[in-house]
C-alpha positions as CSV (number, residue, x, y, z in Angstrom):
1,X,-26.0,6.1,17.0
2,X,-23.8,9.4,16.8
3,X,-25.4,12.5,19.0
4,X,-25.9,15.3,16.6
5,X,-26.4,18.8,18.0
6,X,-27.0,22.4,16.3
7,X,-24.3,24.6,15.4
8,X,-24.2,27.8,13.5
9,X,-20.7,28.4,13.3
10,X,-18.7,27.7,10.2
11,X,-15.1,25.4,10.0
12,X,-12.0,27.8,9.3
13,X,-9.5,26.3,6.9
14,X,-6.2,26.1,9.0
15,X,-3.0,27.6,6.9
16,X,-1.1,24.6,5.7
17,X,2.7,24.8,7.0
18,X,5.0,23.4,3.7
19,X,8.7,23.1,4.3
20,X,11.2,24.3,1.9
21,X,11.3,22.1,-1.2
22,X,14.6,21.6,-3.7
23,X,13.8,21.8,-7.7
24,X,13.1,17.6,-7.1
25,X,10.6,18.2,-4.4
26,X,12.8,16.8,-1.9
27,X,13.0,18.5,1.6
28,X,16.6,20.6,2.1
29,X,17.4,18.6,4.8
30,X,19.9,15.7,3.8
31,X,18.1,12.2,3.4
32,X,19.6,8.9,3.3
33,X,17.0,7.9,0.6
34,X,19.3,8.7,-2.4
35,X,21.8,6.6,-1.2
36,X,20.9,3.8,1.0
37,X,21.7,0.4,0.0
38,X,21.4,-1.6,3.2
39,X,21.6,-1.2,6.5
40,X,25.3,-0.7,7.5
41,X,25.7,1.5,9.6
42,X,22.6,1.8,11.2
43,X,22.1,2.0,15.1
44,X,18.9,1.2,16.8
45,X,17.9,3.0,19.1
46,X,14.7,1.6,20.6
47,X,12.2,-0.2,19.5
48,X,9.0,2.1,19.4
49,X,6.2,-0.7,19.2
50,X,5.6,-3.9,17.6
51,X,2.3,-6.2,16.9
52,X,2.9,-10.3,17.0
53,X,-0.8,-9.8,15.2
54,X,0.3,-7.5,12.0
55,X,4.1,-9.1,12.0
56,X,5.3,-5.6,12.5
57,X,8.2,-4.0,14.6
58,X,8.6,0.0,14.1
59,X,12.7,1.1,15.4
60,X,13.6,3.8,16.1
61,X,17.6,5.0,15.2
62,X,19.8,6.7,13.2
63,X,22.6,6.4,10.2
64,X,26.3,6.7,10.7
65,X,27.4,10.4,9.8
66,X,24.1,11.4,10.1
67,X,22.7,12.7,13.5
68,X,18.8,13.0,12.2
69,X,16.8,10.1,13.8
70,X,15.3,7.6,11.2
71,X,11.9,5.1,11.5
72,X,12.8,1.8,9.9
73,X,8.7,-0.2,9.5
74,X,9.5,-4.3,9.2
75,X,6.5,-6.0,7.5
76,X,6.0,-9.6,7.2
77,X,4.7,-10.2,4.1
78,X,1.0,-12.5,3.9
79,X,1.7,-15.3,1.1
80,X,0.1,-15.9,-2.1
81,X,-1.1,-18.1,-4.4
82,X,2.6,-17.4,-6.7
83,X,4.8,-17.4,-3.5
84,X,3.2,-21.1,-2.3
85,X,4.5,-22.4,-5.4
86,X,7.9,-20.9,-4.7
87,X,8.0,-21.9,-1.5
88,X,6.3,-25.3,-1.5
89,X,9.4,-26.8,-3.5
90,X,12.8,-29.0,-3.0
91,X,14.4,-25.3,-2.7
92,X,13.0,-24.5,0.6
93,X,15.0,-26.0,3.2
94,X,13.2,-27.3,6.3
95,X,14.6,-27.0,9.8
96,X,13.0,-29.7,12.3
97,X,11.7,-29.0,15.8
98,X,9.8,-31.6,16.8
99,X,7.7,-34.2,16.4
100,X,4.5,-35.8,18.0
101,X,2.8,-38.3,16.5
102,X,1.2,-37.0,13.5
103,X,2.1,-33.6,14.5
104,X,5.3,-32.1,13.0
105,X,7.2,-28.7,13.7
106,X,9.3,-26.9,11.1
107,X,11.5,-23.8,10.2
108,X,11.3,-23.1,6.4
109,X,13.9,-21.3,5.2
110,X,12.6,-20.3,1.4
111,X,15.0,-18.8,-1.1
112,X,16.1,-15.2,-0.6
113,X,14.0,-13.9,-3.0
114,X,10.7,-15.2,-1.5
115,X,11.5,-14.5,1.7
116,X,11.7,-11.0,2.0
117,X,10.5,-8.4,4.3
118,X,8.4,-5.1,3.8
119,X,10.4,-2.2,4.4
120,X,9.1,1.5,5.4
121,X,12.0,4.0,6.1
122,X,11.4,7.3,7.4
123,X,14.0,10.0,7.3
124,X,14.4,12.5,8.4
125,X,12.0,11.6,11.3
126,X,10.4,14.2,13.0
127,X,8.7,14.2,16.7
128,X,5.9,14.0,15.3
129,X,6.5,10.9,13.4
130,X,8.3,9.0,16.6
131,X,5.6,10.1,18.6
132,X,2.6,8.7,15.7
133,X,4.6,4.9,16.0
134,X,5.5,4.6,19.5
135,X,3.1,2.1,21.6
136,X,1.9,4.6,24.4
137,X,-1.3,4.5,26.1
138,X,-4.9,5.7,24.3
139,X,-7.9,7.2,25.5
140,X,-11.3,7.6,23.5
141,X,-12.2,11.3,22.6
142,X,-15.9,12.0,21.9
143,X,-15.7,15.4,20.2
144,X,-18.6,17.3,20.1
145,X,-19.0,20.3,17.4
146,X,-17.8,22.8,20.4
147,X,-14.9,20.8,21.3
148,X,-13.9,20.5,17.4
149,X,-13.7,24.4,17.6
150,X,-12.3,25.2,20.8
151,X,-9.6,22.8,21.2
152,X,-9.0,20.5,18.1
153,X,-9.1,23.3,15.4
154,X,-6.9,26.1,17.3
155,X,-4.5,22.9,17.2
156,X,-5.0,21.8,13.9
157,X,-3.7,25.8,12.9
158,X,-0.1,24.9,14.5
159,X,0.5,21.3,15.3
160,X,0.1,19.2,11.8
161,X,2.2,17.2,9.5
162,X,3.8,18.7,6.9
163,X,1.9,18.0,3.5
164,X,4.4,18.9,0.8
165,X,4.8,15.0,0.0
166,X,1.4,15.5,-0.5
167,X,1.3,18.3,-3.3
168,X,4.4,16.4,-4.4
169,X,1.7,14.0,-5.7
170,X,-0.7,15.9,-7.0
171,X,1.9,18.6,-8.4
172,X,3.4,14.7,-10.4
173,X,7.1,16.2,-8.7
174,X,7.4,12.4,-7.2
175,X,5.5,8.8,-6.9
176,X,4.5,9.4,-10.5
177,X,5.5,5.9,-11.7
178,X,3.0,4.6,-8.6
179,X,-0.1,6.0,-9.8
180,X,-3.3,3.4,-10.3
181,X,-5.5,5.8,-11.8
182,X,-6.0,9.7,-11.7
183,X,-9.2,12.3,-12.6
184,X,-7.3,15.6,-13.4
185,X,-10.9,17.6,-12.2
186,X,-9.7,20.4,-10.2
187,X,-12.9,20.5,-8.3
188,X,-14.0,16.4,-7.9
189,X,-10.8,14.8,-9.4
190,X,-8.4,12.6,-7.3
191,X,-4.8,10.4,-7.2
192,X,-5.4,6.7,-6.5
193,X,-2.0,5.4,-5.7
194,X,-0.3,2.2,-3.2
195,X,-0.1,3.0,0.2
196,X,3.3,2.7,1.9
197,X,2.1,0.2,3.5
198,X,1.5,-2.2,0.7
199,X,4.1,-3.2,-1.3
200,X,1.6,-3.1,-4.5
201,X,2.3,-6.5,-5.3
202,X,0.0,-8.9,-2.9
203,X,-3.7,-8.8,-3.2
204,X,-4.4,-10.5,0.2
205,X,-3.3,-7.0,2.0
206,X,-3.9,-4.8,-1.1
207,X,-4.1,-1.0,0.3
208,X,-4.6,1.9,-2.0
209,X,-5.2,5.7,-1.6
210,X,-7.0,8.3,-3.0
211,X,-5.9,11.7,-2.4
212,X,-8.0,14.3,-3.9
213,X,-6.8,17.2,-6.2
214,X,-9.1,20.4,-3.9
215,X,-6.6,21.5,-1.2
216,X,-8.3,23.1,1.7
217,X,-10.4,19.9,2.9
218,X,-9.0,18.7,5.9
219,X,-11.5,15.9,7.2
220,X,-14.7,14.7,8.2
221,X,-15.6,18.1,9.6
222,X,-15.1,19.8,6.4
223,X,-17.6,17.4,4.2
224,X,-21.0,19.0,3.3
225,X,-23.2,18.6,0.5
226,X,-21.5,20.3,-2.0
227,X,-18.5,17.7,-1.9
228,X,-21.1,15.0,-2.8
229,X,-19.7,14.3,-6.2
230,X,-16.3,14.8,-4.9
231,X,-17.0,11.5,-3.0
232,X,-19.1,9.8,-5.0
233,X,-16.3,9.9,-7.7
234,X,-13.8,8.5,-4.8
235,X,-16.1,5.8,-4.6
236,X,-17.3,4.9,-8.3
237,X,-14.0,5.6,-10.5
238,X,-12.0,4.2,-7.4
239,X,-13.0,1.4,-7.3
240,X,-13.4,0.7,-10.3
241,X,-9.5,1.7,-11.2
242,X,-9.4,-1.4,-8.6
243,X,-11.7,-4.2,-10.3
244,X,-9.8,-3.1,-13.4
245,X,-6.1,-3.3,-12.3
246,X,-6.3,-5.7,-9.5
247,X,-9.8,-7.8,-10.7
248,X,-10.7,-7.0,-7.3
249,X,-14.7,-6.5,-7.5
250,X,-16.2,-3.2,-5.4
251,X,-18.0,-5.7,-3.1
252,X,-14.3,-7.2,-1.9
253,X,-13.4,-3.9,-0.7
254,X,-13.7,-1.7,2.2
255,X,-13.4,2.0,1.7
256,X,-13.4,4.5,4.6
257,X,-12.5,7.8,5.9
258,X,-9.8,8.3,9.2
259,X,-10.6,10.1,11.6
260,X,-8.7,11.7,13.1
261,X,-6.7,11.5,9.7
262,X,-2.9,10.7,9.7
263,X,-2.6,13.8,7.3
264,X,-5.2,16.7,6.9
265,X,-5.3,17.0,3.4
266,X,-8.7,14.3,2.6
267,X,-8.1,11.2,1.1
268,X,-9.6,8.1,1.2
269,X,-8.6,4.5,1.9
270,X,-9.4,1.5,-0.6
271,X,-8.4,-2.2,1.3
272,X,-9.1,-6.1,0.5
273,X,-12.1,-6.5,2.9
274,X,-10.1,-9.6,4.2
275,X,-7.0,-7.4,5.2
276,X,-6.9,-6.8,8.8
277,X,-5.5,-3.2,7.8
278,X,-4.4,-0.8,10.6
279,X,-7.1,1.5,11.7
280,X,-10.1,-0.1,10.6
281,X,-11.9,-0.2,13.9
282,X,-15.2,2.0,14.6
283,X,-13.6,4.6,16.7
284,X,-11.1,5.1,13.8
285,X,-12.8,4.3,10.3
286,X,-16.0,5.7,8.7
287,X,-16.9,3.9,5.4
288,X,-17.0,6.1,2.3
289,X,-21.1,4.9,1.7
290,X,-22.0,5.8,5.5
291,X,-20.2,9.1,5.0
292,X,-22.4,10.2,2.0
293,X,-25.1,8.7,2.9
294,X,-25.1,10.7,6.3
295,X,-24.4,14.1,4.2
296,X,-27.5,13.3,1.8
297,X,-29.7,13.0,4.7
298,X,-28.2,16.4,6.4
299,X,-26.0,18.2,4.3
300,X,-24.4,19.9,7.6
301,X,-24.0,16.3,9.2
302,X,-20.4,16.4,9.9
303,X,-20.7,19.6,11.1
304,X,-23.4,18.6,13.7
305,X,-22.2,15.0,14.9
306,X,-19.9,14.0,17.8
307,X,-17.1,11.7,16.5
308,X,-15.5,9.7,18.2
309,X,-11.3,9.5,17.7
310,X,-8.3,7.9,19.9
311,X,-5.6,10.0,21.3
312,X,-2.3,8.6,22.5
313,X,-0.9,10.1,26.1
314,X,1.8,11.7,24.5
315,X,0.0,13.7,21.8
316,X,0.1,17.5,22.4
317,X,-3.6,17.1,21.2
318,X,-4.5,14.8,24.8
319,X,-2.5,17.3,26.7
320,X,-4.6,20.2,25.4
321,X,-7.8,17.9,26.0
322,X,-6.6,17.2,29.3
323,X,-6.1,20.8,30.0
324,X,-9.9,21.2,29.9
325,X,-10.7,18.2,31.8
326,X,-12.1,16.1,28.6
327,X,-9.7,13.0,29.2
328,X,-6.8,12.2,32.0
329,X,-4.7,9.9,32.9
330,X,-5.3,6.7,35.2
């Protein structure tokens, strides 16, 4: 159970750093994404981290006659009901390795078109981003309400990701095409759209997001009572964009807050319970019902709890944690 303690003071909204957008809400600085085709010319670098569990590899490298580094995110994809019947045919060619008794290994080699791989490119790539992917070592934080204020908000005013693909959503300047489902409110309204990590296709490892539309909520920390019907509306018109699109009832689904969030603008996450989707665990994820439940009891909850979150070595967060003695290194 999560140690709640008394504290008068309020959360300060951090100012929100946005870099320079073009008339297409595209950042100034020259991206391959307008003209890539394939992946001539690329040069790996190094490979930042990879997970035999996920069927993921995140690279690190660049483009040629362009010096800004680039992420490239390889995704096996988790078969389906449609692909089996593509696959399971006299076009697949099978490859033998052995066999051993009843026991037979095989390489499939599908056709092309059923046989490819998820794709996440990220460029220009900022330290920030490298930093996020790379496999480096973790330790648990458990912030208190003081620690939240001291250290993690003074760092939350200078060290963030940029969220101007963010208003790019809401403001319709890109993604538009992508969009599930969207409640226009101002105050309680939100963007349900795929989330680059799903390729919007699969149910097995469907992934969606729902960004709200009210800037100036960062996190947990920020929730009180009076975003109540903000997140009850995440969770009822959410999900039922979902059943509707998908046929994906509320009770197949897990929906949950980050924290620490990947971006400080709030959103929600909306996965196929089965998926084993990144960041899911309890020091991580804090379902959507827990959330609001928590507020109804205390309207000040989040303002009150410790909260547990994981911190990689490298983060200029842990250093500042470190600084004060909260965490170190083995």
């Amino acid at each position: 159970m999560a140690e709640i303690v008394e504290s008068t003071s309020v959360m300060k909204e951090p100012p929100v750093k946005r870099a320079k957008v073009e008339k297409n809400g595209s950042n100034c600085e020259e991206s391959i994404h307008a003209i890539i085709k394939n992946f001539a010319g690329f040069e790996t670098t190094r490979i930042l981290s990879e997970s035999s569990q996920r069927k993921t590899i995140c690279i690190e490298g660049s483009f040629e006659g362009n010096t800004s580094p680039a992420i490239v995110i390889l995704e096996k994809k988790p078969f389906s009901d449609q692909n089996l019947k593509n696959i399971l045919n006299n076009e697949s060619i099978l490859s033998k390795d052995f066999i051993n008794d009843i026991y037979g290994n095989y390489e499939c080699f599908p056709k092309l078109e059923y046989n490819g791989i998820k794709t996440t490119i990220i460029h220009p790539a900022t330290e920030k981003h490298i930093k996020k992917f790379e496999s480096q070592p973790i330790h648990l934080v458990e912030e208190t309400p003081e620690l939240y204020e001291s250290i993690t908000y003074p760092h939350l005013q200078t060290e963030q990701f940029d969220l101007t693909w963010v208003h790019n959503i809401l403001e319709h300047k890109s993604e538009v095409d992508r969009i599930v489902f969207e409640d226009s409110d101002p105050t309680n309204g939100f963007i349900l759209l795929p989330d680059l990590k799903w390729d919007g296709k699969q149910i097995e490892n469907l992934y969606l997001v729902g960004i709200v539309n009210k800037k100036g909520i960062k996190s947990l920390r920020d929730l009180t009572g009076e975003h109540l019907d903000l997140l009850k509306n995440l969770m009822g018109k959410g999900c039922n964009a979902i059943e509707e699109k998908y046929k994906l009832p509320r009770s197949k689904l897990r929906v949950y807050l980050h924290y620490q969030p990947s971006f400080y603008h709030l959103h929600v996450h909306f996965t196929n319970l089965k998926y084993d989707a990144p960041g899911i665990y309890t020091e991580k994820s804090h379902l959507l019902t827990a959330v609001i439940n928590n507020i109804e009891l205390m309207p000040e909850y989040f303002q009150r709890v410790t909260l547990p979150f994981v911190l990689k070595e490298t983060d200029k967060l842990f250093l500042k944690y470190e600084e004060k003695g909260v965490v170190k290194k083995c």
